[in-house]
C-alpha positions in Angstrom: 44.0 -16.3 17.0 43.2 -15.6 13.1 40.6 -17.2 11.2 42.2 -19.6 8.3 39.9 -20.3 5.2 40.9 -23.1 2.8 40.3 -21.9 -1.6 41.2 -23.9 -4.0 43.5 -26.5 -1.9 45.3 -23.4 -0.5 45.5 -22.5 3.3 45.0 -18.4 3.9 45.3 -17.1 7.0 42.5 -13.8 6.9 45.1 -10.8 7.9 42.3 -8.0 7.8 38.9 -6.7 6.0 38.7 -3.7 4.4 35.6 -2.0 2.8 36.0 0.3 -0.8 34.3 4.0 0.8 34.0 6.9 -2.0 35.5 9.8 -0.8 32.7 12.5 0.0 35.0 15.5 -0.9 34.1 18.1 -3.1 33.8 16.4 -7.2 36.7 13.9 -7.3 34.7 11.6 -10.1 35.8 8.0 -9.5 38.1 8.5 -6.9 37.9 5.7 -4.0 40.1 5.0 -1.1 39.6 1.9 0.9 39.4 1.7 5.3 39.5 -0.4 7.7 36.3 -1.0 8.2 34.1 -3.0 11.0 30.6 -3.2 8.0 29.1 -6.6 7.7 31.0 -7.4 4.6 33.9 -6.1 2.9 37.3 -7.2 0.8 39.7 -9.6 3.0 43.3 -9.4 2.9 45.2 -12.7 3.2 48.1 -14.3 3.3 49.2 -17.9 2.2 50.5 -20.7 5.5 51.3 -24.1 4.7 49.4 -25.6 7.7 47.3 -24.4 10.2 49.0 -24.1 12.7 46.9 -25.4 16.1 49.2 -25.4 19.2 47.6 -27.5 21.7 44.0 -27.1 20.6 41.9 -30.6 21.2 39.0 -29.5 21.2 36.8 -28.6 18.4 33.6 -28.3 16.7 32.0 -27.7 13.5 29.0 -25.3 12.5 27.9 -25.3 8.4 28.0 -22.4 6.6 26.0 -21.4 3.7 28.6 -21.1 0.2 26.6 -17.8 -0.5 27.7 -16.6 3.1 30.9 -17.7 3.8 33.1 -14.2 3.1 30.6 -12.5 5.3 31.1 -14.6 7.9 34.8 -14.7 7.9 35.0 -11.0 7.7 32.4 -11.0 10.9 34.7 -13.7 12.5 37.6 -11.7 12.2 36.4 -8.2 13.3 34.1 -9.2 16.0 36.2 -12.6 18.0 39.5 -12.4 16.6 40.8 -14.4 19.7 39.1 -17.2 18.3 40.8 -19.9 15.9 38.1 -20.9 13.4 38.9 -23.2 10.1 36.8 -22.9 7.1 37.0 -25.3 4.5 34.4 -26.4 1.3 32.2 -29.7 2.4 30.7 -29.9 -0.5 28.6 -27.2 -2.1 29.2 -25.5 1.3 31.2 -24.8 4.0 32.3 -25.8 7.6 33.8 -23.5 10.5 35.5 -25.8 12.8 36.3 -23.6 15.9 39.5 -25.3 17.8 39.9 -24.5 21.8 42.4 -25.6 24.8 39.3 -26.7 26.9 35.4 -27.3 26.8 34.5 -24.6 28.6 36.8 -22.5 26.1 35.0 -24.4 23.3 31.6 -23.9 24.4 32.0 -19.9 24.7 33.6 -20.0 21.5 30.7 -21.8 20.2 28.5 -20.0 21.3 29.7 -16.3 20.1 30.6 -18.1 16.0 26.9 -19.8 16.1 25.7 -16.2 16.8 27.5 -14.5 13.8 26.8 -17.3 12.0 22.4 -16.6 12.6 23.3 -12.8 12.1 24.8 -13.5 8.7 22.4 -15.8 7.7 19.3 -13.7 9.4 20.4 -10.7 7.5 20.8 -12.4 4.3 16.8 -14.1 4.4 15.5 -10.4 5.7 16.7 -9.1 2.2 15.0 -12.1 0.3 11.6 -11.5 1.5 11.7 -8.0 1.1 12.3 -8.4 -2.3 9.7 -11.3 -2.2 7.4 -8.6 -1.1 8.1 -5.9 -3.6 7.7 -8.2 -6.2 4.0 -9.3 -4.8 3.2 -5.7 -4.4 4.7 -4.9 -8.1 2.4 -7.8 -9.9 -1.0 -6.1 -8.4 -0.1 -3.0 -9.3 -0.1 -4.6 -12.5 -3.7 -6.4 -12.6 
């Protein structure tokens, strides 16, 4: 069950994620090859779809997702539950995952595993602001 993300009016179904590793091989000077990759972000590879395409799925819900976080979070989605069928689409100036299931008790372990990705993307992303935060502070009384 892929991940579909909506840009631009256009449905994309997220086929992989792959991360851009330099090659650590003797002095090859700009040379890059990219890998599979399980890293917390990374490039996506998809594909166009006219519709998503649900198959019996009644049952959904919908989590927010930061605009700033939303690649991140699909890439997660798609190397960590890809048995899960999660929608992303713009509300806004951010986006909405709506995960789809065949029953509640399907839905609610679904839930439960994108609502943890989704506070592991967005914990990792505030941990790096107030480091910075804090090197600036300790920067300005160096300074005095």
């Amino acid at each position: 069950m892929p991940v579909y993300l909506k840009h631009r009016g256009v449905w994309l179904r997220v086929k992989e994620v792959y991360a851009i590793v330099s090659t650590g091989r003797r002095k090859r000077r700009g040379k890059q090859r990219s890998t599979s990759t399980s890293s917390s972000s990374g490039m996506l590879v998809a594909e166009s779809v006219e519709r998503v395409p649900l198959n019996g799925m009644k049952y959904k819900v919908e989590i927010p997702i930061a605009s700033t976080r939303v690649t991140r979070f699909a890439a997660q989605l798609v190397l960590r539950v890809p048995h899960v069928t999660v929608v992303i689409e713009p509300r806004g100036d951010d986006y909405v995952a709506i995960v789809y299931a065949r029953s509640r008790k399907e839905l609610q372990e679904y839930k439960n595993l994108v609502e943890k990705i989704a506070r592991e993307v967005g914990v990792a992303r505030e941990e790096e602001e107030v480091e910075e935060e804090v090197e600036e502070v300790e920067e300005e009384a160096e300074e005095e």
